[in-house]
FIVEXBA-34700 format. One record per residue (C-alpha): x, y, z. Coordinates in steps of 0.05 Angstrom, whole numbers, plus 5000, padded with zeros to 4 digits. Layout:
! FIVEXBA-34700
XYZ;...
! end
This chain:
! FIVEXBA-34700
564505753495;569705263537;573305453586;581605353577;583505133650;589004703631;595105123671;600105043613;594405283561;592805853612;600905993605;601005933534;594406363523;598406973568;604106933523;600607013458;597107583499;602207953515;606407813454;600408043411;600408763452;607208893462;609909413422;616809453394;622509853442;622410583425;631110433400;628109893359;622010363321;627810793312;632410313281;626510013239;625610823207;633010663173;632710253108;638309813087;642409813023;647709393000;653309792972;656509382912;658409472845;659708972783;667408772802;668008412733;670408982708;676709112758;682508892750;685708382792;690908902826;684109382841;680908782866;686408762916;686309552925;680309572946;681109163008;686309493031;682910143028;676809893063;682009673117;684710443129;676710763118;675310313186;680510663218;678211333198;671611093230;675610903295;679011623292;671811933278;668711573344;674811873387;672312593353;666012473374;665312183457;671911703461;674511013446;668210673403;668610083441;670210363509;663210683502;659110153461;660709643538;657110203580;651210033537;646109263551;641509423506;643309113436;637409533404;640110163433;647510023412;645309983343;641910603352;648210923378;652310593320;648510883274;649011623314;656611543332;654811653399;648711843442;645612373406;640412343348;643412563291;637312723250;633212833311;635813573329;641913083357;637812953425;640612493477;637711833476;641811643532;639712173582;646312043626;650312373573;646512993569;647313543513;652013403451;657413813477;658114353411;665114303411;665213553401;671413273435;675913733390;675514193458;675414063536;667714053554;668114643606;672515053565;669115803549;669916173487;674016753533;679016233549;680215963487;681316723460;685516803511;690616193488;697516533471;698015963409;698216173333;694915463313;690315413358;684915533298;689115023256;683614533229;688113943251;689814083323;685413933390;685514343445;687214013510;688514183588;695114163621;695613903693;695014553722;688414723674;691815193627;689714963558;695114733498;694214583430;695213873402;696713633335;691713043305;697712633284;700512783357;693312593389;692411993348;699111763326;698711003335;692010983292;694511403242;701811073238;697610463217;693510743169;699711053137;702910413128;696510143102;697110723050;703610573027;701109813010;695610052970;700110542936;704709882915;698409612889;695210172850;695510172773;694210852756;700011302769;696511892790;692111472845;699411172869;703111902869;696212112913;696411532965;704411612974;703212292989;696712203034;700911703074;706312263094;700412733101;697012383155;702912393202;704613093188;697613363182;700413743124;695513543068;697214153015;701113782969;697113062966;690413492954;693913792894;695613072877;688112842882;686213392845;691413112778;687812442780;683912362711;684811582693;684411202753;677510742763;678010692839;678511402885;679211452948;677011983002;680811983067;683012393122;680812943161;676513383122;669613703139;668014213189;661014063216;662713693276;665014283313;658814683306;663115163367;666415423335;667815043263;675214983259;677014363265;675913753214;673413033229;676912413195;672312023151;673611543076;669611383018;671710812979;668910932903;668510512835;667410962780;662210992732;666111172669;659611152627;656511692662;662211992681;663412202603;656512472599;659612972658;666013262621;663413842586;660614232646;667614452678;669014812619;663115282622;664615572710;668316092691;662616382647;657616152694;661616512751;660417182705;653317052700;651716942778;646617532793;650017912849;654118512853;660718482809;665218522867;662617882895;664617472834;671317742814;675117052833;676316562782;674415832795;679515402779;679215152716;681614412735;676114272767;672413632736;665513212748;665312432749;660311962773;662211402816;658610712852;660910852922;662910162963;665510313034;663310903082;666611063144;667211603200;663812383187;661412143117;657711583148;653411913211;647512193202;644712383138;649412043088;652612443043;651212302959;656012702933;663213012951;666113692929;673813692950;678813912972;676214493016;683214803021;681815512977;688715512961;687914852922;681215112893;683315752868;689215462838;686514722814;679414782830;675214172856;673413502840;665613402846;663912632858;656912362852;655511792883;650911592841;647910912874;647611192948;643511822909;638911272866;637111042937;635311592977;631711822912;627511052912;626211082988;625911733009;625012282963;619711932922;615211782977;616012503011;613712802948;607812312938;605812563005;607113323009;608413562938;602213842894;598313142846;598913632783;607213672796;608612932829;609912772749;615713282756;620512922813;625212492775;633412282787;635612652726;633213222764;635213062836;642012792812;642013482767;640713832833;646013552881;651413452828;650914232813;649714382884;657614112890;659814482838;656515152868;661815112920;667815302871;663415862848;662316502890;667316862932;672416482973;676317153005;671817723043;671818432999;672718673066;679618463086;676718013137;680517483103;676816803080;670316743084;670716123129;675716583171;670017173179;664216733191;667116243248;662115723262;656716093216;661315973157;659315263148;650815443143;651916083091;656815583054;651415053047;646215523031;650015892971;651515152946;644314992947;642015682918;648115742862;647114932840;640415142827;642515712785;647115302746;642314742724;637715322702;642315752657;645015002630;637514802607;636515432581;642215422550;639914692522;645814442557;642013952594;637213522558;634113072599;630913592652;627214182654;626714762693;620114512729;623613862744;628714242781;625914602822;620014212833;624613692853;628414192894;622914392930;621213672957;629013512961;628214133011;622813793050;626713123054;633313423084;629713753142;624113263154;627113153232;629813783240;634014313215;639914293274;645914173226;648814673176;645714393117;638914353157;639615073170;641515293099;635714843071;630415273110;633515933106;631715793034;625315493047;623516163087;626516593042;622816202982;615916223019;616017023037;617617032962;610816682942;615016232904;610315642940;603015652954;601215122999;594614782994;588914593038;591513943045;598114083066;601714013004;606314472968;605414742892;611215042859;610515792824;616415662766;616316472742;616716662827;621316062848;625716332794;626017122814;626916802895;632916472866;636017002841;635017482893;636716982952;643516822913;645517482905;643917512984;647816913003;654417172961;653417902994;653317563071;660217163040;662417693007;661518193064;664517743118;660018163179;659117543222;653917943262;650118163207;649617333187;648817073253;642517473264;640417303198;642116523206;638516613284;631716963256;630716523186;634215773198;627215513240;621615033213;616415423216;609415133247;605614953177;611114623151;612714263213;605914033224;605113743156;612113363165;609113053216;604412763172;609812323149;610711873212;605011533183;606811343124;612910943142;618111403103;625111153118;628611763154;634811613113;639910943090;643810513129;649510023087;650609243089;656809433060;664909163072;668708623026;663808083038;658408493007;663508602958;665507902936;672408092954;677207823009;
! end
């Protein structure tokens, strides 16, 4: 063989080397385990004023995203300069901060430490004593921060106090989109949402969102969910969704509000846990969603919306359940698909389909109207008795109850296009997908205190090779059963009675975790990331 002595070749020959070996940066794997999807829709059929809307909207959903960042460490850019590494910035861009949001949120920036619990809705050294001890009656408002004063004492802040500038300018921006809107209910709702987001008074423009029938463009925005402060989960993070709707598919939907009153009969629990009456305004709609910013848009991304939370609005209007139905087609395509393939028994692989995971999550939404709102106990809500627990039981009764649901409406031959063992065969691995890298969130936790529940039921077997066959006549009796468990912990309010319940069942246990981590070989994206905006759009 000749010799290479030629310096330059010698040079060139080390490059290819060490090129050839070097492996990609751990932030760059990491980013690489996200896959991509363009959020669009066909804009032919808007009209010119929505094709004007819809900017504008996309223009107040990035400040919602700026308002989310403060929630979460501080001023986004402030914090994005500390960091040289481009691959990790997009890491943390993707987290909203340092911590891994569907890695048990671990620091990846080990200067930062633990993800403080409270977020930054609290001071970072504040106890639980001392924030009992706060002489303030709105202290547990889900719109106010808690702050020190220069002596250390802590006060209570108002959102629209904390962030006024931000949210002056998204008002405004409100108010133009109002002047542009079409449909007369989606202008009363964004007039009202503007004086709602300097008052932090949102009672009367939820009622308002909840009267929209005809409009073709919706709009979430504002400060809404509670799962940021896992502390104790009072206060609500700002985040937007900026939606198309499918009005094809959203006819196919209109028939099922009717029926939740008689489904909230039929919900196998104890009568006393069922006495409420869901609203009967409540209404189901599918939609192409184009814009995601703030809460909605960290971590796992969310594929359908059940609003508003206020229980005064529900019990009186009910809820709007919104599917997002292209978001949902993709994790189905690029996640749930493959997990199956992997983990789920050959003889039921034939049973995951959409119909049945859309089936699935869109009930899953509607599950939160149904149930018990207010404790039997006089412990007041249920949200009130449970504190930061609240938020876990909540999921888990969704999950449980939308199950439920799809099965009384194929029995009922309600729904046509799936069947019982493509729900909750589909189920099952939709289970398996949402906790594949851990189960530290509230849905995370509610997914495997199903999963336990489910598996000390023998509603499961699990086979030699690690994957997972369904028992339809077991899985069916589990359901049952853990619903009427779920709606008793609601029902019963005794927040140490669920906490030791939610402490002793919420873990992966060590077969399941082992054959999850199976998957890190077969390149499985761990969720979506958009190319999304008015470019991707077409729009200006």
């Amino acid at each position: 063989m000749k010799k290479i002595t030629h310096p330059i070749a010698i040079a060139l020959l080390v490059l290819c080397i060490s090129g050839c070996n070097q492996k990609p940066s751990p932030m760059k794997e990491k980013i690489s385990q996200f896959a991509t999807v363009k959020l669009t829709t066909d804009i032919s059929k808007l009209s010119e004023k929505e094709k004007q809307l819809i900017p504008v909207l996309i223009d107040i959903a990035k400040i919602m995203d700026d308002l989310y960042w403060m929630q979460t460490i501080g001023e986004k850019n402030a914090f994005l300069d500390t960091i040289k590494d481009p691959d990790m910035k997009q890491f943390a861009l993707i987290n909203y901060g340092p911590w891994e949001r569907l890695g048990d949120n671990k620091s990846f920036m080990p200067a930062f430490g633990e993800k403080p619990k409270g977020a930054n809705f609290y001071p970072k050294d504040m106890t639980k004593d001392e924030f009992e001890a706060l002489n303030d009656s709105n202290k547990k408002n889900q719109y106010t921060l808690i702050e020190r004063n220069a002596d250390k004492s802590l006060k209570v802040v108002w959102f629209h106090d904390a962030y006024k500038d931000l949210l002056t300018k998204a008002s405004d921006l409100l108010k133009k989109a109002a002047e542009l809107a079409e449909d007369a209910g989606l202008k009363n709702y964004l007039e009202l949402r503007s004086k709602a987001l300097l008052t932090d008074d949102y009672f009367e423009s939820d009622m308002a969102w909840m009267d929209m029938k005809t409009n073709g463009i919706d709009f979430v925005v504002g400060p809404i969910e509670n799962y940021e402060d896992e502390l104790f989960g009072y206060k609500t993070a700002y985040e937007s969704a900026v939606l198309v709707k499918d009005k094809d598919w959203s006819k196919k939907l209109e028939k099922y509000t009717s029926m939740l009153p008689e489904l909230q009969k039929q919900l196998p629990c104890d009568d006393k846990y069922k006495q409420e009456v869901p609203g009967s305004n409540s209404d189901l709609n599918a939609y192409d969603i184009v814009y995601y910013a703030g809460h909605s848009n960290a971590g796992g991304k969310t594929i359908a919306i059940n609003l508003p939370n206020d229980e005064k609005v529900q019990l009186k209007k009910g809820s709007r359940r919104l599917q997002l139905k292209n978001a949902m087609q993709a994790k189905f395509d690029k996640i749930l698909t493959p997990i199956a393939n992997a983990l789920i028994d050959k003889s039921q692989q034939k049973n995951i389909t959409f119909n049945a995971f859309f089936s699935n999550v869109m009930f899953h939404e509607v599950a939160h109207g149904l149930g018990i709102k207010n404790t039997v106990t006089n412990k007041g809500t249920v949200k009130q008795a449970l504190k930061e627990k609240y938020a876990s039981f909540e999921e888990a009764k969704a999950d449980i109850l939308g199950l439920f649901i799809v099965t009384k409406l194929i029995e009922k031959g309600e729904l046509k296009d799936v069947t019982v063992e493509d729900s909750y065969i589909t189920f099952m691995a939709g289970i398996i997908r949402s906790v594949r890298f851990g189960a530290a969130d509230s849905h995370g936790k509610a997914n495997m205190m199903c999963f336990n529940y489910f598996e000390d039921a023998g509603a499961f077997s699990r086979n030699a090779d690690g994957s997972y066959k369904v028992d339809m006549a077991k899985t069916k009796k589990a359901m049952n059963e853990w619903t009427s468990m779920v709606l008793k912990f609601e029902g019963e309010g005794d927040y140490d009675v669920a906490a030791k319940y939610l402490e002793a069942n919420s873990t992966i246990r060590k077969e399941l975790k082992e054959d999850i981590a199976k998957l890190k070989t077969a390149n499985i994206p761990v969720d979506i990331i958009f190319d999304q905006g008015k470019e991707a759009l077409g729009l200006k």
